[in-house]
N, C-alpha and C positions, 0 to 999 in steps of 0.2 A: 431648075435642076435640083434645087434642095429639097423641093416638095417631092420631086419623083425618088428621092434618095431617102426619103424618111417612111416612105411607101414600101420599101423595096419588099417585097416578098418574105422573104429570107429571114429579115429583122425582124417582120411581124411573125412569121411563123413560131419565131423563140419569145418574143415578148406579148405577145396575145395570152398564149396560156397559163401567164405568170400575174397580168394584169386584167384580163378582160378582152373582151371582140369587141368593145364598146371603149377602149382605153382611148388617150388623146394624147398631143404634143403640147406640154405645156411651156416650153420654152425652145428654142431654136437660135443658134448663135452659130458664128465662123471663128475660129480661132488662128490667127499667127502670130505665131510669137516671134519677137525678133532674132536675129542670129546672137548666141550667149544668152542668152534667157536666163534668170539666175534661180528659176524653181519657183516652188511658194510654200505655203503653211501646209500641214496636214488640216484636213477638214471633210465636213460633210456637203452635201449640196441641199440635202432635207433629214429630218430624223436631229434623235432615233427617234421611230414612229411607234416603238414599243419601249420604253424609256424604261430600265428596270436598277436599283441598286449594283455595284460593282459586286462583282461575286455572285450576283443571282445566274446562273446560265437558263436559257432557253432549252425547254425541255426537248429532248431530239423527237421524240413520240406525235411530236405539234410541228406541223411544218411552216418555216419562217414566213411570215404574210409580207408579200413584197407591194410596197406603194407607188414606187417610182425610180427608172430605171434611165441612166446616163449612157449614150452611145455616141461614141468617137469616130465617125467617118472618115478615114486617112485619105486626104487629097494628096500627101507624098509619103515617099517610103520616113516610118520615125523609129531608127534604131538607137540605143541607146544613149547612145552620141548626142540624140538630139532631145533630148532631153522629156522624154514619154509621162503619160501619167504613171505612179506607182500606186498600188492597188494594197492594202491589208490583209489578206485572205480571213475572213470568216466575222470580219469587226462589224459585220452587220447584223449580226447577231449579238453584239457583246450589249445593247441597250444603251449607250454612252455615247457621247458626244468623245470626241479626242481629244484627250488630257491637255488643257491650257498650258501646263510645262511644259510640252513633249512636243508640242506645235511644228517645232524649228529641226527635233530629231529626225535624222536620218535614217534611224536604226530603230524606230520604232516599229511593236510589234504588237502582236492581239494571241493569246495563248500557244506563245511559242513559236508563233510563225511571224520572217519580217514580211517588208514589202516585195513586191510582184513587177516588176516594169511591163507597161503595154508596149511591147512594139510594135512594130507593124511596115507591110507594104504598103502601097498606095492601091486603093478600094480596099482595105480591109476593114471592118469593122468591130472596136471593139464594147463590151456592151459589161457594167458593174451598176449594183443594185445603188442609189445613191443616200442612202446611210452608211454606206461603206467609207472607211478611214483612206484617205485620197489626196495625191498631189501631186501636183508637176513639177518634176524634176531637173537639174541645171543642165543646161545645153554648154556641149562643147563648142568653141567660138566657132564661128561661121556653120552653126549647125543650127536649125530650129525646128519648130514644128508647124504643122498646117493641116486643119481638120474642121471637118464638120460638126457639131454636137447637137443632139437634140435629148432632150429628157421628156420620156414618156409617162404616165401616171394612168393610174384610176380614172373612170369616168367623174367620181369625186370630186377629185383634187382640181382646183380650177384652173385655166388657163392662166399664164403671166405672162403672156407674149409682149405687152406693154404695161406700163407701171398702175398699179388702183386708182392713182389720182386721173389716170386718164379714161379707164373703163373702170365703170362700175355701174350699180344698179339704185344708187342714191340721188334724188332729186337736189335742185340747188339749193332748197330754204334747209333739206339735213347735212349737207355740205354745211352747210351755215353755221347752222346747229351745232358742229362739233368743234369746241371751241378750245380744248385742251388735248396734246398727245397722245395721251390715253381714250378719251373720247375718238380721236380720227380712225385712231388704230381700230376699236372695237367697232366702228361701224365699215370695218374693212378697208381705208385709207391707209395704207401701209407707206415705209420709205422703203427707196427702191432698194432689194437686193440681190442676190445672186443669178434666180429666175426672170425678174424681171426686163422687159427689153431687149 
């Protein structure tokens, strides 16, 4: 059912032409949270993939290159009660990572705009580029959420449906080979994180 859900028509129709005919899923997860869920940090899921000084803006005339795009398939109705992702409007563009002080605000904002709640019925889908400043929100008690997600990308950008250490394209004597953190990392043995699994 997830595979026909990640398929659907509809979602590829908006995200093909932002990504490619040739784009992929490189990650796929089910999310429930439990009933009172207490939110999380603002963050990204990848990016910024165009990383630029604070204060530099993105020229409007250049239109933003999207790499990788986050979709929330709502298996129940998530109104605000239950605690939705909240969305940044426009910090996808700002080049920045979300301000390590600002992690835990609520009220954070990106030129003048705050955050956005996804709500949603049950089969809606909601779809934010994922350098976008993002997080999930606290759930009122006995209230949660329940969705699908999968994050699309570039033909590029690799698959992480499971962790490096378990697919890769490294024989076992350069497995070997890589004897320091830094060494694993660059020959692409990563620790697990957000994408992966």
């Amino acid at each position: 059912m997830a595979q026909k859900a990640i398929a659907a028509p509809r979602l590829l129709e908006v995200i093909e032409p932002l990504l490619g005919e040739d784009c992929h899923v490189i990650a796929n997860t089910t999310w429930r949270n439990v009933a009172g869920h207490r939110g999380g940090p603002w963050h990204t899921d990848a990016g910024p993939h165009v990383p630029r000084p604070e204060g530099v803006p993105w020229p409007d005339a250049i239109p933003y290159p999207v790499f990788a795009i986050g979709v929330h398939i709502f298996l129940e109705d998530c109104p605000a009660e239950a605690g939705p992702t909240a969305v940044v409007p426009g910090s996808h563009r700002s080049g920045q990572a979300v301000p390590r002080e600002r992690a835990e605000d609520e009220t954070l904002a990106y030129e003048g705009r705050g955050p956005v709640l996804l709500t949603a019925k049950a089969g809606d889908a909601a779809l934010f580029v994922s350098d976008a400043w993002h997080r999930g929100t606290p759930a009122q008690a006995g209230r949660r959420r329940f969705f699908l997600q999968a994050h699309y990308a570039r033909r590029d950008i690799a698959q992480r449906l499971v962790p490096t250490a378990e697919v890769n394209q490294l024989s076992a004597e350069a497995v070997a080979r890589a004897g320091s953190e830094r060494e694993r990392r660059l020959v692409g043995l990563h620790p697990v994180r957000f994408y992966d699994g």
